[in-house]
N, C-alpha and C positions, 0 to 999 in steps of 0.2 A: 146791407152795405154792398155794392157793386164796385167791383173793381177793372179797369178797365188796362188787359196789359194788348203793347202793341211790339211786332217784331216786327224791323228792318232789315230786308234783303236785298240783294244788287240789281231785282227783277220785280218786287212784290212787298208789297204793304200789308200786314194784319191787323185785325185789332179783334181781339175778342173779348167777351164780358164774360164775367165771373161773378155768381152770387157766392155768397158767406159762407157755404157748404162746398164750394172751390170747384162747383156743376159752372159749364159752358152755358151760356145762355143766350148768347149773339156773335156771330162769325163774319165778317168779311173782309174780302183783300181785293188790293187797287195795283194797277205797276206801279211800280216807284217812276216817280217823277225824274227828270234828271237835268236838275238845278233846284240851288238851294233856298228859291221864294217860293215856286209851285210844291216844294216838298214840305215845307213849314205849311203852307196852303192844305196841301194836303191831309196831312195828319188831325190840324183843327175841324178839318171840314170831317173826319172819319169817325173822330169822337162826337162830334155834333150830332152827327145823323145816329150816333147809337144810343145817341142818348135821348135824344127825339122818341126815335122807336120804344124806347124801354120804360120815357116818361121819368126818366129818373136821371142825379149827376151820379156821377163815382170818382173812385183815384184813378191816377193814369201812370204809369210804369211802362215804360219803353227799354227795348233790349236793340242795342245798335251794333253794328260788325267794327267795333273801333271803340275808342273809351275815351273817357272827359279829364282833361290835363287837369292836374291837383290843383295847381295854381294858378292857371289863366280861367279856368274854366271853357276851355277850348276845347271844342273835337280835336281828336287824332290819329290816327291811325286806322282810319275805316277805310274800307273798300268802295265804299257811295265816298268817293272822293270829294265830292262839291259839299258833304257837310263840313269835310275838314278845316279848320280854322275860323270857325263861326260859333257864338254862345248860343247854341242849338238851347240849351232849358232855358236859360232869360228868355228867350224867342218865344218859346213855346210856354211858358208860364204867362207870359206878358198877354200872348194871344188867347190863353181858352182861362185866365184869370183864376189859377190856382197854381200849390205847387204838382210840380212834373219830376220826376224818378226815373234818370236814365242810368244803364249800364250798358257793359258790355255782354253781350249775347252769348259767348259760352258762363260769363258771371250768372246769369238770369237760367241756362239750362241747368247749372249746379243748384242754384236756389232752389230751384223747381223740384228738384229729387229731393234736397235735403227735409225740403218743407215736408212734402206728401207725396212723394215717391220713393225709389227704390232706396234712399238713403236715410228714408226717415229715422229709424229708429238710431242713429250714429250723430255722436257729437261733432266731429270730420269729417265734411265729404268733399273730395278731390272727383271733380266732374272732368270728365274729360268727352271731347266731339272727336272722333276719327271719319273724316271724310274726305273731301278734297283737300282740305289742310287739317290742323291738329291745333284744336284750342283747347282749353284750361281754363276750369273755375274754383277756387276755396271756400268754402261756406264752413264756418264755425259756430255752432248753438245756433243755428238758420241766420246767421248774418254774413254777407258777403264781403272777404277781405280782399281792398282794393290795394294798399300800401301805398305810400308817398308820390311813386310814379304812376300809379294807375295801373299797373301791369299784374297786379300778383297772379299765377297761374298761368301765365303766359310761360310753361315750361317745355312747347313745342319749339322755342327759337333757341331753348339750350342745345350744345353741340352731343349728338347721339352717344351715349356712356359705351365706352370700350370700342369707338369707331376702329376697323381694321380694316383696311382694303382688299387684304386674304379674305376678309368672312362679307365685307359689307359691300363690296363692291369702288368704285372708284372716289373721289371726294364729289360733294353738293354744291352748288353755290347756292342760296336762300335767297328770296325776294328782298329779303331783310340786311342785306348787305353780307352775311356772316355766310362760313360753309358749313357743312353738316350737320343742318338745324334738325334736330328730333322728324319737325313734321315734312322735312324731306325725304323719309326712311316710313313711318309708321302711319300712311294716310293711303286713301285710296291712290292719289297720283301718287307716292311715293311707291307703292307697292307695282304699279304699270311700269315704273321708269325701272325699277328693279330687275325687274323680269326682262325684259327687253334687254338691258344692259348683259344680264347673265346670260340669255339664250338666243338673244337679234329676232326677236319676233315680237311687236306691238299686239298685246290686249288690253282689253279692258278688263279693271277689276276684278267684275263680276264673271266675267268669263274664267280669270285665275282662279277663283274661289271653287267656281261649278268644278273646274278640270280636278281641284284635290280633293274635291266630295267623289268625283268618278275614278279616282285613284291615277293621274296623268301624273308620272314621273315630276318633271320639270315645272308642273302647277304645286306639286306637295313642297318640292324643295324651296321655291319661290312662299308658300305661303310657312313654312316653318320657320323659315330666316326670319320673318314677316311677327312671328310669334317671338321670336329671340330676343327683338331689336324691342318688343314691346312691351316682354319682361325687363329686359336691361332698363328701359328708362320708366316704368312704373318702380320700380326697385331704388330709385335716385329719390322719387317722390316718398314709397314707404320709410327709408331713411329717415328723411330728413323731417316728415309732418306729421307720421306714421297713422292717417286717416283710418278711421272706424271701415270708409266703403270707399272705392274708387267703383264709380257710375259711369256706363261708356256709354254714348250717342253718337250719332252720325253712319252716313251709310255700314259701318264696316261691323255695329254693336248686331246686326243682323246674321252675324255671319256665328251660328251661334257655338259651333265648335273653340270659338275662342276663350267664352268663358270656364270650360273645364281647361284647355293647355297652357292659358297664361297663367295663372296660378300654381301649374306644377312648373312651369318652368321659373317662373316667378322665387320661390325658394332657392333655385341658384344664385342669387343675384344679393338680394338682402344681407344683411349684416347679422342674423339669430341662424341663416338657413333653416328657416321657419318660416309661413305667414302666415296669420291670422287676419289678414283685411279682403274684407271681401271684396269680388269683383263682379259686379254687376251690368247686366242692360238696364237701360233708362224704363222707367215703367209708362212714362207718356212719349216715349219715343220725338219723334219732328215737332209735339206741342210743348215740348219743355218748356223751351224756351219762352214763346207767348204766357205761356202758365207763371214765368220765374219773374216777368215782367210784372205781370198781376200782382206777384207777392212783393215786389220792394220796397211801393212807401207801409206797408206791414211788417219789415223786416230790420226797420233803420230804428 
């Protein structure tokens, strides 16, 4: 059985294949098109040729930056704006004449852990991406819960628990209409704007991070807030779903002093001052997601 999952990005196309044993067996990626005939073009033509090569068909499982309206069956909410409001799986069922398995892309990087990675062995797993923004996925018994609106796990756009302007700095606005959305505080850019805000000097990131490994005053305190802000709102999720693993991805799961300090600081927060959930890095790191794709028409 091959399975064929494909991630969409705002720059690049994947699609890799998967035998049975859940081994990589064919890799490649295209720019993303940008319009939504050469992009439906594209995808059929990407399964084609891997499947040429391979001499075999498979399932197809796509992970997209935006999710499928419950009841129009419409994109929404993606970043590849020109799929938004188009029955992207009619399209694409119609054209490569089977069904098609779309999600949302931090949905398919939780899948991906919960199935055979670092969350395997947990009946809940809360996937969370920290990178330039902050998505969320819930896999329950390896099924992906989407809820009525499409959204479940989208708890980057809730407003950051215990916001203070003493401790957090000034208020956010969000792309999303609302202010002080989680992933305006707990992402890579959240963490630049931070810093800049508190001491008037723009870095990047990775540069904050190196400065509190080399013990730079003004990098430590910037990355401790950075730890606080990210126990506060993992603490919202242990409450309320109280998941076996919370699985991190995205540039920031790299940064690996996070997973000993969130967790001690994590225990303030909670409602036992207690945790027992673990907190993990993603065990397929940036493949998750193509991996979580793979698993969905196996997971429904």
């Amino acid at each position: 059985m091959i399975r064929f999952g494909l991630d969409i990005g705002g720059t690049k196309i994947e699609i890799v294949a998967f035998n049975a044993e859940g081994e990589s067996i064919y890799n490649q990626r295209i720019k993303t098109p940008d319009n939504y005939q050469n992009f439906v073009a594209a995808v059929y033509h990407l399964v084609c040729d891997a499947e040429k090569y391979l001499s075999c068909t498979g399932s197809v499982g796509i992970g997209i930056p935006g999710t499928i309206c419950t009841h129009t069956g419409l994109v929404k909410n993606a970043n590849c704006t020109f799929i938004n409001g188009h029955d992207l799986k009619s399209d694409l069922q119609q054209k490569l004449d089977r069904d098609v398995f779309i999600a949302n892309d931090a949905n398919c990087f939780a899948l991906s852990e919960a199935v055979d990675g670092a969350g395997s062995d947990g009946q809940v797993v809360f996937g969370v991406i920290l990178g330039t923004g902050c998505g969320g996925g819930l896999v329950v018994n390896q099924q992906v819960l989407t809820g009525p609106n499409g959204i479940s796990g989208e708890w980057g756009h809730n407003p950051l628990p215990g916001y203070s302007e003493s401790s957090d700095g000034q208020e956010q606005q969000c792309y999303c209409g609302k202010r002080n959305c989680i992933e305006r505080y707990i992402s890579g850019t959240g963490l630049e704007m931070q810093y800049l805000q508190r001491f008037g000097q723009a870095l990047p990131a990775a540069e904050i991070i190196s400065g509190m490994q080399s013990g730079e005053m003004s990098c430590r305190l910037a990355y401790y807030q950075l730890v606080d802000q990210i126990a506060r709102s993992f603490a919202t999720i242990v409450n309320m779903i109280d998941p076996d693993v919370i699985v991190i991805g995205g540039g920031l799961s790299n940064v690996a002093s996070l997973f000993d300090d969130i967790p001690k600081q994590l225990t303030r927060y909670v409602m036992d001052h207690e945790c027992r959930t673990k907190i993990l890095p993603a065990q397929y790191g940036d493949s998750s997601g193509v991996r979580g794709a793979a698993w969905l028409p196996v997971s429904r």
